[in-house]
Biotite code that builds the C-alpha atoms (Angstrom):
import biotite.structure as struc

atoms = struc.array([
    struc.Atom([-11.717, -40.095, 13.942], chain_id="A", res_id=1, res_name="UNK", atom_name="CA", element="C"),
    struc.Atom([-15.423, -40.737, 13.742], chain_id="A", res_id=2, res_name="UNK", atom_name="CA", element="C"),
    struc.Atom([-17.977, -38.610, 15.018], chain_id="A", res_id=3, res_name="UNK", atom_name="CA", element="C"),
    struc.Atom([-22.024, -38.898, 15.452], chain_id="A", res_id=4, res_name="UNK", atom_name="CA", element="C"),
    struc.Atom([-23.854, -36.470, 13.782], chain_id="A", res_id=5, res_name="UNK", atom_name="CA", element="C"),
    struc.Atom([-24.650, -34.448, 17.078], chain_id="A", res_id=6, res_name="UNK", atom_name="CA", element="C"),
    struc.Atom([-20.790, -34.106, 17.654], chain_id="A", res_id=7, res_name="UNK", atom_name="CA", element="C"),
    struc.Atom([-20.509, -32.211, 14.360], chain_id="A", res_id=8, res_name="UNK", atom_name="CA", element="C"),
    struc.Atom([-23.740, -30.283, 15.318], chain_id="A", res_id=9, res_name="UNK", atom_name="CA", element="C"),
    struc.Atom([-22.525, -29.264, 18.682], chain_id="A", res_id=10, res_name="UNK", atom_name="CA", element="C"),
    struc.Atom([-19.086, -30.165, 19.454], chain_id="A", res_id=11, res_name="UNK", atom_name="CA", element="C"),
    struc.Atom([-15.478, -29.180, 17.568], chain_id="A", res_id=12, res_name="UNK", atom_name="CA", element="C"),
    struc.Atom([-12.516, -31.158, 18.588], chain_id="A", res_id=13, res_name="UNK", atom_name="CA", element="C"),
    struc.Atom([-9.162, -28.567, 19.416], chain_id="A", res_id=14, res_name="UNK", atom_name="CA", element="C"),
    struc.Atom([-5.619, -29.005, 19.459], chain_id="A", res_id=15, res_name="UNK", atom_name="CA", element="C"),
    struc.Atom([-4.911, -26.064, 21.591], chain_id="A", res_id=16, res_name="UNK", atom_name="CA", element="C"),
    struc.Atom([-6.390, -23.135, 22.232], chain_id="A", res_id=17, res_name="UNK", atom_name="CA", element="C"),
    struc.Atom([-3.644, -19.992, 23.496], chain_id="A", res_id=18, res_name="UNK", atom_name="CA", element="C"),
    struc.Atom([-3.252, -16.525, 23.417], chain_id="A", res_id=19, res_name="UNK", atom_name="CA", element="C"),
    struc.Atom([-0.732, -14.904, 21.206], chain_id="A", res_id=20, res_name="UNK", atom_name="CA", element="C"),
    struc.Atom([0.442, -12.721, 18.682], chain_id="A", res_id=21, res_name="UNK", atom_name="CA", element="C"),
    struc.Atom([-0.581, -12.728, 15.018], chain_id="A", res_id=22, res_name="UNK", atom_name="CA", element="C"),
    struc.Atom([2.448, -13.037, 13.403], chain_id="A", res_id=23, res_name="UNK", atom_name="CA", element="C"),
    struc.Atom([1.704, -13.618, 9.566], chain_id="A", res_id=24, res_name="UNK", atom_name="CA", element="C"),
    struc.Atom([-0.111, -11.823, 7.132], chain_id="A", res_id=25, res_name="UNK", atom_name="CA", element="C"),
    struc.Atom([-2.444, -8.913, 6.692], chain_id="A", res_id=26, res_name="UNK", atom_name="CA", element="C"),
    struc.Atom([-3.112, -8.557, 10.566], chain_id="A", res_id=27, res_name="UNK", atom_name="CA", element="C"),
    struc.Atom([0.796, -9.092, 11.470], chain_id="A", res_id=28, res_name="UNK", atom_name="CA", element="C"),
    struc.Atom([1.348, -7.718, 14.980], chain_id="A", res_id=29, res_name="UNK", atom_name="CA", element="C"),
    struc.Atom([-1.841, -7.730, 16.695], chain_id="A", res_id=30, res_name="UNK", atom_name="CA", element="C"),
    struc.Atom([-2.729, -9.435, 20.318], chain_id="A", res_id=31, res_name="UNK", atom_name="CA", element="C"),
    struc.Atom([-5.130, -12.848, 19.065], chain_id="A", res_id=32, res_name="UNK", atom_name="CA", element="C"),
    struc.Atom([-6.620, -15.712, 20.691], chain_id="A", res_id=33, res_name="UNK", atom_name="CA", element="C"),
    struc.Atom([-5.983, -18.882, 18.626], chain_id="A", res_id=34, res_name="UNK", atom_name="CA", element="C"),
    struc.Atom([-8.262, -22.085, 18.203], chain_id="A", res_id=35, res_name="UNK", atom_name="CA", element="C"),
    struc.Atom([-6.313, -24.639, 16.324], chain_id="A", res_id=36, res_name="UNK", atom_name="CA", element="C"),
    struc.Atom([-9.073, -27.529, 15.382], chain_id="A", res_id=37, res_name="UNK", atom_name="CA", element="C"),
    struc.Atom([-7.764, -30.469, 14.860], chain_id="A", res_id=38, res_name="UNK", atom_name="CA", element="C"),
    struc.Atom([-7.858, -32.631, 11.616], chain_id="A", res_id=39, res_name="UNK", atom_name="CA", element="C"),
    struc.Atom([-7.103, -31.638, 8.239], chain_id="A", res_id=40, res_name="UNK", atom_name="CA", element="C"),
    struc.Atom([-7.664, -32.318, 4.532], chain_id="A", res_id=41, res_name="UNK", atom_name="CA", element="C"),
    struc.Atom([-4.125, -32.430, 3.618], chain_id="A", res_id=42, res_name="UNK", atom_name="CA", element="C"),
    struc.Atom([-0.682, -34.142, 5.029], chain_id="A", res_id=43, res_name="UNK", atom_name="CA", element="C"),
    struc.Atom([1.816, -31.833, 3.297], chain_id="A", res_id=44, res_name="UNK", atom_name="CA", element="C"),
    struc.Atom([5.662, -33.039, 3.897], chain_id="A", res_id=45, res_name="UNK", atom_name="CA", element="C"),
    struc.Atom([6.276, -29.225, 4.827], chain_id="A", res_id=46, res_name="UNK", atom_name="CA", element="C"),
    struc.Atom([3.569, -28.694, 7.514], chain_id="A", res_id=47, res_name="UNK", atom_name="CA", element="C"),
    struc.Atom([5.157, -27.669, 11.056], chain_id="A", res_id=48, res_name="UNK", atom_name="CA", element="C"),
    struc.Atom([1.744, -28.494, 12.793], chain_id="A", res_id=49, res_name="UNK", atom_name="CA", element="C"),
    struc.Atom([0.671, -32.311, 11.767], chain_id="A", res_id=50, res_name="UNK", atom_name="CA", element="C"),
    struc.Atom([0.205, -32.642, 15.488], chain_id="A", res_id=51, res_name="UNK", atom_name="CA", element="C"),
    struc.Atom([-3.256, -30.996, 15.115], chain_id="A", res_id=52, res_name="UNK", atom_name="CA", element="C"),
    struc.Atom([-4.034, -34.099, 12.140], chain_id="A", res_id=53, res_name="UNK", atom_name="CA", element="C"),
    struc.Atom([-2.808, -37.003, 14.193], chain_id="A", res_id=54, res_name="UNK", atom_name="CA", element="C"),
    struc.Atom([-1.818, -35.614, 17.702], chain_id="A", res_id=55, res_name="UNK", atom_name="CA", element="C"),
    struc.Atom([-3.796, -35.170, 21.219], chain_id="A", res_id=56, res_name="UNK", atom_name="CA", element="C"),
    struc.Atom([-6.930, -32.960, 20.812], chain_id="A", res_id=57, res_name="UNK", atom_name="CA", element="C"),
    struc.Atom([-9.996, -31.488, 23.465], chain_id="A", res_id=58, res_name="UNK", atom_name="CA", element="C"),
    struc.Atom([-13.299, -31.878, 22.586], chain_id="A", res_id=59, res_name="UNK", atom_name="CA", element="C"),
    struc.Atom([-15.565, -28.630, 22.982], chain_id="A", res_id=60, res_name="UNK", atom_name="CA", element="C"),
    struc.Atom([-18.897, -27.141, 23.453], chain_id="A", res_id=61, res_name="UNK", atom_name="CA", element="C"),
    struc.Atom([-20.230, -25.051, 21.514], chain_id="A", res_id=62, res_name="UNK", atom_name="CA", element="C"),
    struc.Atom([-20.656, -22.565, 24.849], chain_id="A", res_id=63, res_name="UNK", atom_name="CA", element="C"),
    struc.Atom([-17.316, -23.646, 26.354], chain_id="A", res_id=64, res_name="UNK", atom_name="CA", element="C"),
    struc.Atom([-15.600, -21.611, 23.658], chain_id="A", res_id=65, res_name="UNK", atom_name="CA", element="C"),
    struc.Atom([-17.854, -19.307, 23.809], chain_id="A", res_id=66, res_name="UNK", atom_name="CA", element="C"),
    struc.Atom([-17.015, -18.739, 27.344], chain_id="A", res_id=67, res_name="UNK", atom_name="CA", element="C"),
    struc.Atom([-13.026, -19.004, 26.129], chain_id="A", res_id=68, res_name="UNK", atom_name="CA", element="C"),
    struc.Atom([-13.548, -15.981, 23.940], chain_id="A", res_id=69, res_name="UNK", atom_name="CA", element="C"),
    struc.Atom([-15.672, -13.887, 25.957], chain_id="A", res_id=70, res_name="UNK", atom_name="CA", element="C"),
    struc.Atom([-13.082, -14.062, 28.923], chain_id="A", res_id=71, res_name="UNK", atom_name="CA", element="C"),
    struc.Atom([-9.754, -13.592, 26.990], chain_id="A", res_id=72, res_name="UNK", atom_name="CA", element="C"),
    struc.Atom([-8.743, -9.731, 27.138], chain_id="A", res_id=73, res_name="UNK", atom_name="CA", element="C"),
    struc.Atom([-8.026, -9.671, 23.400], chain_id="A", res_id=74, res_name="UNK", atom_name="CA", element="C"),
    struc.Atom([-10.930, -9.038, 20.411], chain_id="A", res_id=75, res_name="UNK", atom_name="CA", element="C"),
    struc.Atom([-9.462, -10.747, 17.541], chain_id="A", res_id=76, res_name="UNK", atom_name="CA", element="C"),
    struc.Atom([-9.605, -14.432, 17.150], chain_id="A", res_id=77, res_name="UNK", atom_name="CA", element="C"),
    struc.Atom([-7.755, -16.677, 14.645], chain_id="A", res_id=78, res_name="UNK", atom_name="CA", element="C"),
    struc.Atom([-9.515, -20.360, 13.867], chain_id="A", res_id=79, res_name="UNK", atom_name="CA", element="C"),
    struc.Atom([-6.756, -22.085, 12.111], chain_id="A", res_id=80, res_name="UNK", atom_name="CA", element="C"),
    struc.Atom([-5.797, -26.021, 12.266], chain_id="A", res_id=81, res_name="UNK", atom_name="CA", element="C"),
    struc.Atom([-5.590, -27.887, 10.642], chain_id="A", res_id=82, res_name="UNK", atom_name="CA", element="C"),
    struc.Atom([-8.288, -27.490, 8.559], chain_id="A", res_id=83, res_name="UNK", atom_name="CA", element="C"),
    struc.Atom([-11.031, -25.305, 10.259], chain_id="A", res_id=84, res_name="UNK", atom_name="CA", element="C"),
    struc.Atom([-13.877, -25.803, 7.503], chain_id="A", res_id=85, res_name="UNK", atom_name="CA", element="C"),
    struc.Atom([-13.966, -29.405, 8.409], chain_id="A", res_id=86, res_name="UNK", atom_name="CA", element="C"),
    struc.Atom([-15.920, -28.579, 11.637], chain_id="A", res_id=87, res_name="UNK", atom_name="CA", element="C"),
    struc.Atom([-17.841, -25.341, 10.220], chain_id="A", res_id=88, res_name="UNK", atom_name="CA", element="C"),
    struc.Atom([-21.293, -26.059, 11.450], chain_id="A", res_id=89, res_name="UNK", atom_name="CA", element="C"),
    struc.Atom([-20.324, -25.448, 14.937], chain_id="A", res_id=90, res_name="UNK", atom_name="CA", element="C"),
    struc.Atom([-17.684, -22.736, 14.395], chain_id="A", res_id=91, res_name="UNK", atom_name="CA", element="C"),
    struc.Atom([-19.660, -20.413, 12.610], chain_id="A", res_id=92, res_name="UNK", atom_name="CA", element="C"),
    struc.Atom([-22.509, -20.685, 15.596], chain_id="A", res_id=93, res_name="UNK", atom_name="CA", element="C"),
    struc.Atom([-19.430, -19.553, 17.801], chain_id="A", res_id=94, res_name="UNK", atom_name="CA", element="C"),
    struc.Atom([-18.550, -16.904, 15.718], chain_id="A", res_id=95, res_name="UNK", atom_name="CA", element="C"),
    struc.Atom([-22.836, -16.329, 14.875], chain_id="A", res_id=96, res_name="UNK", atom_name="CA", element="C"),
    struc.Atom([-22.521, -15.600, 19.001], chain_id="A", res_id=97, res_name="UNK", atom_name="CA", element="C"),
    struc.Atom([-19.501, -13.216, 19.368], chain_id="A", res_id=98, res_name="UNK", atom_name="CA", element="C"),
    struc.Atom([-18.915, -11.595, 16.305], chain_id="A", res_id=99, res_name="UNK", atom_name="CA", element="C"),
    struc.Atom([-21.529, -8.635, 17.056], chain_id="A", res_id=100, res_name="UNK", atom_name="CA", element="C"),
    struc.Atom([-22.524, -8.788, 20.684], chain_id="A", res_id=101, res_name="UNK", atom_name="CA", element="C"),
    struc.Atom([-21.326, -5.597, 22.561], chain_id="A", res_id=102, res_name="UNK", atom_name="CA", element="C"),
    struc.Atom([-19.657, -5.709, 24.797], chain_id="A", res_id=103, res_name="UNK", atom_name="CA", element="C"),
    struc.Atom([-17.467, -9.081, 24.172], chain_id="A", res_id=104, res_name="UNK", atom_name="CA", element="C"),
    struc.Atom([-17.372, -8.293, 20.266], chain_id="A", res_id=105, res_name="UNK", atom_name="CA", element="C"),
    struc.Atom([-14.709, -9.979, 18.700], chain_id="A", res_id=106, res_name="UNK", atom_name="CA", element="C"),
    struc.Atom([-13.268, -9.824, 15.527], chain_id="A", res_id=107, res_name="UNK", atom_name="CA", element="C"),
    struc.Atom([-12.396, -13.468, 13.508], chain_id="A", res_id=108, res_name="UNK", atom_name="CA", element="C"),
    struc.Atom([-10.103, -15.090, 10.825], chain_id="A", res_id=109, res_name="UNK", atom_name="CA", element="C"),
    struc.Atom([-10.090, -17.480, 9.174], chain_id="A", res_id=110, res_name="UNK", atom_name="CA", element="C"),
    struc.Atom([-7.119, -19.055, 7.936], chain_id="A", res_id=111, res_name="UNK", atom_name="CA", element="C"),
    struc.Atom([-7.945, -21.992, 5.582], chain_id="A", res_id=112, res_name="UNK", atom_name="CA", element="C"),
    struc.Atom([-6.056, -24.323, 2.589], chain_id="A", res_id=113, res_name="UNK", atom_name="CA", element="C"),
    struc.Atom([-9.250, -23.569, 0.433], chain_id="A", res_id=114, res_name="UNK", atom_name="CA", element="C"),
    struc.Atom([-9.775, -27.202, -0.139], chain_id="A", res_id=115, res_name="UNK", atom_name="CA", element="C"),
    struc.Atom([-13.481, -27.162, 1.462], chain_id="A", res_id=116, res_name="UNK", atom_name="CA", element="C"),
    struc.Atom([-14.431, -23.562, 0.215], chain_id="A", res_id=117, res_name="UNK", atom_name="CA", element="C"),
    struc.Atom([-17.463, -23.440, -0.946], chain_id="A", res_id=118, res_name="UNK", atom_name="CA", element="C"),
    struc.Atom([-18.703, -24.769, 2.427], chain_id="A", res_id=119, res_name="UNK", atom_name="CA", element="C"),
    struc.Atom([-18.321, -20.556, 3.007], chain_id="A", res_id=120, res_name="UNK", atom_name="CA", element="C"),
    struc.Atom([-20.636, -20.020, 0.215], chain_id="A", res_id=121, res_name="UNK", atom_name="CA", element="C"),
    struc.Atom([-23.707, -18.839, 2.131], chain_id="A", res_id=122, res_name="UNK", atom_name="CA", element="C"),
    struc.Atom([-21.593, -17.410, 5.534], chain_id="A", res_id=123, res_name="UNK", atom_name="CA", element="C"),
    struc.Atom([-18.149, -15.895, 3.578], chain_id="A", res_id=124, res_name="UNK", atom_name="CA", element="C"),
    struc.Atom([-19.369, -12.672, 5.424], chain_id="A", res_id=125, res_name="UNK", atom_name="CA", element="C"),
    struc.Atom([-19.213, -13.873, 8.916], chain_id="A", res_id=126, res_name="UNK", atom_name="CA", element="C"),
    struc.Atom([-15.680, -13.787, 9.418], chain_id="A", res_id=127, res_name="UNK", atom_name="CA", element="C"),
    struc.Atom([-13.948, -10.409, 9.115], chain_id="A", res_id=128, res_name="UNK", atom_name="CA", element="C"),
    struc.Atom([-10.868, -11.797, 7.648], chain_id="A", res_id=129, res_name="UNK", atom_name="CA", element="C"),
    struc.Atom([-10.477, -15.387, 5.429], chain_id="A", res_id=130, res_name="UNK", atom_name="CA", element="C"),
    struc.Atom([-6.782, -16.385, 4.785], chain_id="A", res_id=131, res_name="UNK", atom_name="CA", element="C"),
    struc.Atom([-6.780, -18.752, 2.040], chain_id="A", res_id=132, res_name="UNK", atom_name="CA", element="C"),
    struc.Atom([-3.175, -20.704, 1.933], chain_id="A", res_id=133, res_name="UNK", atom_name="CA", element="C"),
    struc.Atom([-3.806, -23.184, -0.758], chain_id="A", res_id=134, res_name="UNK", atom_name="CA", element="C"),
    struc.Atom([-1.529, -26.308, -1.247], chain_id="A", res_id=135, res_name="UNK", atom_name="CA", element="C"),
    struc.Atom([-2.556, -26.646, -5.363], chain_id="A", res_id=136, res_name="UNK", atom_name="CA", element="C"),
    struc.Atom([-2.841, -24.689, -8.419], chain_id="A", res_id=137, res_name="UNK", atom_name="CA", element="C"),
    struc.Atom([-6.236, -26.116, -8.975], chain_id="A", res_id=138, res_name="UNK", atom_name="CA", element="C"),
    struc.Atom([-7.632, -24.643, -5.611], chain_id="A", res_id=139, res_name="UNK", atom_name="CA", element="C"),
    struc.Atom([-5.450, -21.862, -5.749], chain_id="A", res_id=140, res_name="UNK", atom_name="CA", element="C"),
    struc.Atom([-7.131, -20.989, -9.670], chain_id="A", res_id=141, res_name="UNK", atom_name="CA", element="C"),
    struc.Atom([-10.595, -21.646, -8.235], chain_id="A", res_id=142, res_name="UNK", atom_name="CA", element="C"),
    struc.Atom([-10.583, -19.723, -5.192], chain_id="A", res_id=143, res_name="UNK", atom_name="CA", element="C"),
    struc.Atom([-9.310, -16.591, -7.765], chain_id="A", res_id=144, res_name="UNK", atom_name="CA", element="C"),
    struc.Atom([-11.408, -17.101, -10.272], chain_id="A", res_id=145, res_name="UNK", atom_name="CA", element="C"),
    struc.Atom([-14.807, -18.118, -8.167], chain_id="A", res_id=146, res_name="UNK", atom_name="CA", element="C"),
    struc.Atom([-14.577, -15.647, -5.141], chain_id="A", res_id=147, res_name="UNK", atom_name="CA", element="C"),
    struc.Atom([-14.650, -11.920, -5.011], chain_id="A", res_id=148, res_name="UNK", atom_name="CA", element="C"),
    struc.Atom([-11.783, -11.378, -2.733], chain_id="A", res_id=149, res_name="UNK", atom_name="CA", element="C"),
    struc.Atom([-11.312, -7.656, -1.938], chain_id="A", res_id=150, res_name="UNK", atom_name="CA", element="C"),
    struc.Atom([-10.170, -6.253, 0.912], chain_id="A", res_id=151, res_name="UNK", atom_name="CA", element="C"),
    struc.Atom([-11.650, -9.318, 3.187], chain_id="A", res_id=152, res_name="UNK", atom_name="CA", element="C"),
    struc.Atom([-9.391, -11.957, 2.207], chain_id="A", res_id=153, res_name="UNK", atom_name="CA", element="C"),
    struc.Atom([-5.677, -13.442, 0.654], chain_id="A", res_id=154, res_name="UNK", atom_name="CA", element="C"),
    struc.Atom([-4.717, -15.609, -1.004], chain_id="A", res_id=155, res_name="UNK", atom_name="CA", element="C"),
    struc.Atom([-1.046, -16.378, 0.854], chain_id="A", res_id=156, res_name="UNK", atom_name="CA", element="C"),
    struc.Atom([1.412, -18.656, -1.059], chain_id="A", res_id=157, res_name="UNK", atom_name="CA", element="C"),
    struc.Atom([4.207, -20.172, 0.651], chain_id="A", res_id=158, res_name="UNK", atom_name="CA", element="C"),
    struc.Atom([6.641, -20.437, -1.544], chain_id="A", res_id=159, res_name="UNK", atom_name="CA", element="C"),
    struc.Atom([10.752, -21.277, -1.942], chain_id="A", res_id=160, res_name="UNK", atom_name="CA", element="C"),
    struc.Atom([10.646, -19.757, -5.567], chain_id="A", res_id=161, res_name="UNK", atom_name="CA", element="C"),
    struc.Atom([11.818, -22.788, -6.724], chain_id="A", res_id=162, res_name="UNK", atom_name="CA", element="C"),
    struc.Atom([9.898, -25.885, -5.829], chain_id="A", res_id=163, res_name="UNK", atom_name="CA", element="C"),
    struc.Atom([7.054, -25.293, -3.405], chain_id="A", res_id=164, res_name="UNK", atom_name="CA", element="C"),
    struc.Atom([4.255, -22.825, -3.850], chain_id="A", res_id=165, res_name="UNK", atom_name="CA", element="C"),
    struc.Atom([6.085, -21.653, -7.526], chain_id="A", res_id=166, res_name="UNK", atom_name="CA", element="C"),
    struc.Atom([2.715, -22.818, -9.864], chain_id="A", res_id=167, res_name="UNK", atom_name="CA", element="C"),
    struc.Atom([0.248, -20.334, -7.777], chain_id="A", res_id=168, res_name="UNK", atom_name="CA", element="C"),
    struc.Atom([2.369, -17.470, -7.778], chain_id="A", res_id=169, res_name="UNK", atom_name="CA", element="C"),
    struc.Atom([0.135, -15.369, -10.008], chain_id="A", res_id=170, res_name="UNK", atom_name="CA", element="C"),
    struc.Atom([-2.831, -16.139, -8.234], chain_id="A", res_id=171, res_name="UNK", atom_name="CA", element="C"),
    struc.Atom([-1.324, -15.187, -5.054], chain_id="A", res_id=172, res_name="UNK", atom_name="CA", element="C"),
    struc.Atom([-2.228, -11.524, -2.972], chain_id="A", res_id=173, res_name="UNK", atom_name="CA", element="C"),
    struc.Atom([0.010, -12.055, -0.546], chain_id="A", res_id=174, res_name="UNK", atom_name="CA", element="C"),
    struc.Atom([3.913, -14.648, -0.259], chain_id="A", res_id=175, res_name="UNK", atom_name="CA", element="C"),
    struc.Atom([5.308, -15.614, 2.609], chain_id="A", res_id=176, res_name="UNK", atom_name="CA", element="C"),
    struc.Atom([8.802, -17.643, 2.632], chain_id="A", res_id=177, res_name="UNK", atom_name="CA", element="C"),
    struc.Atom([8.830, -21.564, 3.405], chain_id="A", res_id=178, res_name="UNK", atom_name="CA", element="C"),
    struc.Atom([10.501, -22.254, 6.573], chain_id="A", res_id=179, res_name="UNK", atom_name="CA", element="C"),
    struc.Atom([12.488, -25.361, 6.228], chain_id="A", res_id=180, res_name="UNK", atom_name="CA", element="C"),
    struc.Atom([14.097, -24.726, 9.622], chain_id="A", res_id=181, res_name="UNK", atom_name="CA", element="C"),
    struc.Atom([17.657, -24.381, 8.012], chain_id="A", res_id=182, res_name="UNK", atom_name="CA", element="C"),
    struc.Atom([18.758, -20.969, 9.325], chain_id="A", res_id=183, res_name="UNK", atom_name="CA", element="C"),
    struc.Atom([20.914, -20.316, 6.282], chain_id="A", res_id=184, res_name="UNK", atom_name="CA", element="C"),
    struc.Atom([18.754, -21.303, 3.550], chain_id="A", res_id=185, res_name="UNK", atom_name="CA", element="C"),
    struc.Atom([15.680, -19.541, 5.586], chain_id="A", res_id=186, res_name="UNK", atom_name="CA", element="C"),
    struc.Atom([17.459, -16.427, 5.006], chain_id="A", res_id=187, res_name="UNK", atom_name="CA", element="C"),
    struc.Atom([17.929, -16.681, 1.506], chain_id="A", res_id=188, res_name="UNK", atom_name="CA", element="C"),
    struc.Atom([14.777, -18.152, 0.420], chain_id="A", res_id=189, res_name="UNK", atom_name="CA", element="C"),
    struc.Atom([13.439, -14.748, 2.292], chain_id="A", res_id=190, res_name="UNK", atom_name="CA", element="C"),
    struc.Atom([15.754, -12.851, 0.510], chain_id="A", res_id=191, res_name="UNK", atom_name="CA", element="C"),
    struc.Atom([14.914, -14.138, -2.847], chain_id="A", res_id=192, res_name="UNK", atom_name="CA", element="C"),
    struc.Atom([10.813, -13.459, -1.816], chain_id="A", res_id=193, res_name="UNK", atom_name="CA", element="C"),
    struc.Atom([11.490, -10.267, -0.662], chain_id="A", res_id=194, res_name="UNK", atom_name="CA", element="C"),
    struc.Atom([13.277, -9.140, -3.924], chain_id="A", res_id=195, res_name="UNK", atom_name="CA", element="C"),
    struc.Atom([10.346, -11.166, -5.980], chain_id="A", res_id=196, res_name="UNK", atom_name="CA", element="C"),
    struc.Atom([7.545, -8.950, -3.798], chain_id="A", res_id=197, res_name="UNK", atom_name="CA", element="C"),
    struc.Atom([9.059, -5.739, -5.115], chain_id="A", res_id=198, res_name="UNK", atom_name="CA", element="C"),
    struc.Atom([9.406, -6.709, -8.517], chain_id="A", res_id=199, res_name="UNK", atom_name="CA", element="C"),
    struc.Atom([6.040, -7.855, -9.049], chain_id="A", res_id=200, res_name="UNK", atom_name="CA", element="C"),
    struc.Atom([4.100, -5.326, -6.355], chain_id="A", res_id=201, res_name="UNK", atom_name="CA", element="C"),
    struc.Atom([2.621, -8.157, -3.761], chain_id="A", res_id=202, res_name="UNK", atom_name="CA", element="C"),
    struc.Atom([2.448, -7.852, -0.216], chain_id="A", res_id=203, res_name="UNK", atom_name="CA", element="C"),
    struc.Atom([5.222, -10.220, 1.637], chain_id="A", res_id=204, res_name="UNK", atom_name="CA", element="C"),
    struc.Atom([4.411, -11.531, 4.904], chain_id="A", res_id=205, res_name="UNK", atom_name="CA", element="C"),
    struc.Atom([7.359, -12.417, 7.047], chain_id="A", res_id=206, res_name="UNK", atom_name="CA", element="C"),
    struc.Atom([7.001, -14.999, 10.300], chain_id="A", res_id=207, res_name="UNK", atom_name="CA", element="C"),
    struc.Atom([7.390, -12.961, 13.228], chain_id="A", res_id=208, res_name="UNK", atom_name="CA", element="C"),
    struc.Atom([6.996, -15.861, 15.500], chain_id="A", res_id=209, res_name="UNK", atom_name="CA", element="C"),
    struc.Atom([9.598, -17.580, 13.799], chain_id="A", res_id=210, res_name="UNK", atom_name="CA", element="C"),
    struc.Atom([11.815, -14.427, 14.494], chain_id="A", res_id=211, res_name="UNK", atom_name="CA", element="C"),
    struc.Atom([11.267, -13.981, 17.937], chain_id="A", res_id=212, res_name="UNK", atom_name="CA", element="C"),
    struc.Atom([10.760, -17.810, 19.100], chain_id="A", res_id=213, res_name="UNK", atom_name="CA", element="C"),
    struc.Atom([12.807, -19.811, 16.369], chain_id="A", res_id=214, res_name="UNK", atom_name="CA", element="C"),
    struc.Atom([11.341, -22.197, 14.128], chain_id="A", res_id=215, res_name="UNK", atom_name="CA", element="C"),
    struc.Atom([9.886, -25.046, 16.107], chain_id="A", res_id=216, res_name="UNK", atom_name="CA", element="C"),
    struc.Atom([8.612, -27.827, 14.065], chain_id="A", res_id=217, res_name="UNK", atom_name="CA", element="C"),
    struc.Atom([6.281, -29.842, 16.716], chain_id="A", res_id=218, res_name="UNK", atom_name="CA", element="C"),
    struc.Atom([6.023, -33.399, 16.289], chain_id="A", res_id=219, res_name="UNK", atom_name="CA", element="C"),
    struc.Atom([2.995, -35.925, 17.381], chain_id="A", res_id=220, res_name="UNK", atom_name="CA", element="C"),
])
């Protein structure tokens, strides 16, 4: 996908934009508005959303999703992908325009794989919450060794505790258990995460949409 230099200034190509609820994480439970951008740094074998990388996508305004956000009934909005810090120049002026403004305040996260994060350096602060879900140990050991996290941000591992996600473990705030779609190993890879959060004191995250819908891996 190419795009002019006045696309990247003003436009940001989207999967899908729908309203929901959170279901991972720190924020688990709440009413959100999600704006999946499409294209992405990585092509992980695991990923159950490689339609936003090589699927259909809607190309945006800068003021059309403004618009989006101001008329959805809910205040918190997720930017996920994807990669969202591929197309930051004209996401942060949507956030620049709804973060703050009474009444049609909103309240944004970020969910990101880290591999473009110092792109954040000068505008971390914008977004209210950053979810950080990196794919390597290198990014994973840069992101907690460079960035003050605090209460802001996570760093959320997916992990099997036995192949994927096992070489970040100790730089993670926050597991959540790979979904391989397998209803019997699902459970038990849960299991063995749940057990693994109380031994070692770290928020688990479970996948309420998963839950409630089933897992549905969508396919270009």
């Amino acid at each position: 996908m190419e795009r002019s230099e006045e696309q990247k200034i003003n436009r940001i190509f989207v999967s899908e934009v729908f309203e929901g609820i959170q279901g991972e994480g720190r924020y688990i439970g709440y009413p959100a508005l999600f704006i999946r951008t499409f294209g992405c740094s990585r092509d992980c074998d695991f990923c159950d959303s490689n339609f936003s990388k090589f699927g259909k996508y809607k190309e945006f305004t800068i003021q059309q999703l403004i618009d989006r956000i101001k008329k959805s009934k809910v205040n918190y909005v997720v930017w996920t992908g994807g990669e969202p810090l591929l197309q930051i120049t004209p996401i942060l002026q949507v956030v620049k325009k709804t973060r703050r403004s009474h009444p049609s305040w909103r309240f944004h996260h970020l969910e990101t794989n880290g591999d473009l994060i110092d792109k954040l350096r000068q505008d971390f602060n914008l977004f209210d919450y950053i979810a950080i879900s990196p794919k390597e140990v290198d990014i994973a050991r840069k992101v907690y060794r460079d960035w003050n996290l605090g209460n802001q941000s996570d760093i959320k591992v997916v992990t099997d505790l036995e192949k994927v996600g096992v070489e970040m473990l100790r730089y993670a705030t926050l597991l959540m258990p790979l979904t391989t779609g397998n209803k019997k190993k699902d459970k038990q890879i849960e299991q063995r995460v749940w057990k693994y959060c109380i031994k070692n004191n770290i928020r688990y995250s479970p996948r309420l949409q998963v839950e409630v819908w089933g897992f549905k891996k969508r396919k270009v």
